[in-house]
C-alpha positions in Angstrom: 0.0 0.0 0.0 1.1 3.7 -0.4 1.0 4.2 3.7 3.9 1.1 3.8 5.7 2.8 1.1 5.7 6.1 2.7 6.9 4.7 6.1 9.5 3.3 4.5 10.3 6.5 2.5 10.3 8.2 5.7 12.8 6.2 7.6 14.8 5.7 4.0 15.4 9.3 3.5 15.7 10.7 7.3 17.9 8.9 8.8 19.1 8.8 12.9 21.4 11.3 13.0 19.9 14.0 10.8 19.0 17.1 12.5 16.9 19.7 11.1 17.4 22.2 14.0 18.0 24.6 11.2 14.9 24.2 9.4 12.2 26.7 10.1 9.2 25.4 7.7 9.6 22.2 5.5 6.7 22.1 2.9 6.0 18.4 1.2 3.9 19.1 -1.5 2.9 15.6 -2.6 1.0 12.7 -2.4 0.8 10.9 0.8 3.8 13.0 1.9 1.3 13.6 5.6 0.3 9.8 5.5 -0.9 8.9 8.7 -1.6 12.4 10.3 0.3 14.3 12.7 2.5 11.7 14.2 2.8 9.0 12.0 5.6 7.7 10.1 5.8 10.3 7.6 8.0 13.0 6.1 6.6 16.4 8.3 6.1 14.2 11.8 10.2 12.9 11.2 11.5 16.6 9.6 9.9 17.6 12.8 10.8 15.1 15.7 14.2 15.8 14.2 13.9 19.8 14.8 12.1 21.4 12.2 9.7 23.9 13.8 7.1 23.0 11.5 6.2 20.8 8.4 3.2 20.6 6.0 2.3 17.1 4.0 -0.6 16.1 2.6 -2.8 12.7 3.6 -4.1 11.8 0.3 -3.3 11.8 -3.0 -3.2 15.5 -4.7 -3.8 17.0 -8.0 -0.7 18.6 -9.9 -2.3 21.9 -11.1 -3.9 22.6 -8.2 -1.4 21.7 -6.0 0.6 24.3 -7.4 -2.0 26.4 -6.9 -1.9 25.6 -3.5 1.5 26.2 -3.0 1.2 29.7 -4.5 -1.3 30.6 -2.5 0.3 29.3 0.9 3.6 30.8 0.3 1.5 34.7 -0.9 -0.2 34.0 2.7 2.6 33.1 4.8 5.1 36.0 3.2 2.4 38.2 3.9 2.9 37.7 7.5 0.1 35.2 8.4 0.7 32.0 10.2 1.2 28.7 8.9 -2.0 27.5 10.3 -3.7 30.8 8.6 -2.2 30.6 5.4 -2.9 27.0 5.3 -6.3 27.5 5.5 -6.1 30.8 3.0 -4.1 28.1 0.2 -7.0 25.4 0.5 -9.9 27.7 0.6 -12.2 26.5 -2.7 -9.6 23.8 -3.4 -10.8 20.0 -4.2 -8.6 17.7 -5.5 -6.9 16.5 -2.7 -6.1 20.3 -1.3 -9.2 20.5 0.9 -8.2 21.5 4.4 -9.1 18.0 5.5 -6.3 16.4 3.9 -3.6 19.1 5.3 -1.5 17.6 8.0 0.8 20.4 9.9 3.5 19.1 12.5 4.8 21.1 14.8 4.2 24.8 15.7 1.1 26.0 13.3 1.2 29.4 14.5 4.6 29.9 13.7 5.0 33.3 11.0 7.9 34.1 9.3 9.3 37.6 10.7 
């Protein structure tokens, strides 16, 4: 299944002594990247157990276009001083395929803003 493959992608790519201390937002913009919600084995729950303040995947599979739609939007939102949780919201306002809010998973701090 594509949950097993993710877990495995997760604990292939981010490995036990990486350290994202560093990272301030890590944005996975693809499908499954959130697989199993905050918490589970996937790419924002590891980025962020490893130090990354906060990290975006999504649950489900998404839709290329309006992924990049998406990401547009969230990145117009969050530069404009709003917080991740916000422009989260803002991005998948009147979004379907796979960009609802619903299938946004955010690990970490959601109110962090850049400054």
């Amino acid at each position: 299944s594509n949950y097993v493959e993710n877990m495995a992608i997760s604990s292939t790519y981010i490995k036990p002594t990486d350290s994202f201390e560093k990272l301030e937002i890590a944005v996975f913009v693809g499908c499954m990247t959130g697989s199993g919600g905050a918490g589970g084995n996937n790419l924002p729950t590891q980025v962020v157990n490893k130090g990354a303040t906060v990290a975006i995947g999504f649950k489900n599979t998404i839709g290329c276009t309006k992924a990049n739609d998406w990401t547009q939007k969230f990145y117009d939102n969050l530069l404009a001083g709003l917080s991740v949780y916000e422009a989260v919201i803002y991005a998948s306002d009147g979004l379907d395929g796979g960009l609802e809010l619903s299938n946004v998973v955010i690990c970490g701090n959601s109110s962090y803003a850049l400054e």
